[in-house]
C-alpha positions, 0 to 999 in steps of 0.5 A: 518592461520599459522603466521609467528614468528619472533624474532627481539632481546632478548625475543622480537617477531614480529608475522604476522598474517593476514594483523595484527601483534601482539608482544610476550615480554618473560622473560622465560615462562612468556610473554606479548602480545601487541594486538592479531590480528583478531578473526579469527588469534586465531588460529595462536595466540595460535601457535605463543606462542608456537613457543617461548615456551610459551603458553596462561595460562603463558601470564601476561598480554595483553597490547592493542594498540587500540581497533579495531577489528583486534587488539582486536581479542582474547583479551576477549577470553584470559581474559574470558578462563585464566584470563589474565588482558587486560590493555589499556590507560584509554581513550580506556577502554570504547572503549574496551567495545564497548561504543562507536566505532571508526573504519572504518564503512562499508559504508567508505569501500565501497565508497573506494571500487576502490581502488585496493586491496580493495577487497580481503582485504575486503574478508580476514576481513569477512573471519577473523571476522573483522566486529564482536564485541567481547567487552572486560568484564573487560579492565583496564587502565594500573596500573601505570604511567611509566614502567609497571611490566611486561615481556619486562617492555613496557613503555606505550606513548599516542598516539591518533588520530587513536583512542582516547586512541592509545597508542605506548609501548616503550621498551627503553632498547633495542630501540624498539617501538611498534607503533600499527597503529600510524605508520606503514610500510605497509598494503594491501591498500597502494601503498607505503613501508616503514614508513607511516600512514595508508589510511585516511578512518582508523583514527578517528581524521587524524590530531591527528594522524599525531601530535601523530607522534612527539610524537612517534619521540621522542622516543629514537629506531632503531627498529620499529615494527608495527600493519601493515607491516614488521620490520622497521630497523633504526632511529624510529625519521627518521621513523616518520618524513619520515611518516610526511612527506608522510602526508602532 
């Protein structure tokens, strides 16, 4: 699987992978890296920071949205073979250990199964490693309230309800959010484009996840990049509340 880098302003890349994005923030080699797509995409992961000049020994940090397995994917393998922190909100760190899981079962799957696109999604996840766990040793809860001090100097928003710990990371110098899957443009089941929350099977607690989506207006952004889905250009206040409004 080749992922497709893309660069969206200064030092800051939206990567595709398959059927899951992840974010590289530069400051010269150095890099963070916002989630890690599937286990299957390590491949495409390891390409993609070398298409900006970087590579995995010179990631600071990977900051996690949530801890679902198309997230999560190579997160472990990053801190086990580098020794990278991997940093969550605290909420998500036991999830991140696999504690407790709160992701889609396989049973939801199939009794969604006659929606269209299901699947050859379903196929692309087991061909991707999408039902294995690959538990984090070591996740830490981010290190500071606030800006963290890392490439890119993300500002980590709670943003629960398709996780208990979701977080959204706000780059406000350059109006961008990165919104995991609390808010997203795309994915191969649904039906619509353009700003949205994820089909209801996904969330662990839906109404949290539209409540969340004011949190997520409030952030001040004309750039919009998503777990699922392409860039979304324009107001992320609009974006949210255009997701609000599909909701409901």
């Amino acid at each position: 699987m080749r992922a497709e880098v893309r660069q969206v302003a200064d030092g800051t890349y939206l990567v595709h992978g398959g059927h899951t994005n992840w974010v590289i923030l530069t400051d010269g080699e150095a890099v963070t890296l916002v989630d890690t797509g599937y286990p299957g995409d390590r491949p495409g992961l390891l390409d993609s920071l070398a298409a900006v000049g970087s590579s995995p020994e010179a990631v600071a940090a990977v900051l996690i949205t949530h801890a679902h397995n198309d997230h999560l994917g190579s997160a472990e393998y990053l801190h086990r073979t580098y020794g990278t922190p991997v940093y969550l909100h605290e909420a998500e760190v036991p999830h991140a250990r696999r504690e407790f899981l709160q992701q889609v079962s396989v049973g939801a799957v199939l009794r969604n199964i006659w929606r269209p696109g299901t699947v050859p999604w379903l196929a692309h996840v087991l061909r991707s490693g999408g039902t294995e766990q690959h538990p984090v040793t070591a996740p830490e809860p981010f290190p500071s309230e606030g800006e963290l001090d890392l490439p890119g100097h993300p500002v980590p928003v709670h943003t629960p309800g398709h996780t208990d710990g979701h977080t959204v990371y706000h780059l406000p110098d350059l109006g961008i959010v990165i919104s995991g899957d609390a808010l997203v443009s795309g994915h191969a089941l649904c039906r619509m484009e353009g700003p949205q929350l994820l089909p209801d099977m996904f969330h662990h607690d839906r109404a949290r996840t539209v409540a969340s989506l004011e949190l997520i207006a409030r952030l001040d952004g004309d750039i919009l990049l998503p777990g699922h889905g392409p860039v979304h250009h324009g107001s992320v206040r609009r974006a949210a509340e255009r997701a609000r409004e599909r909701a409901a």
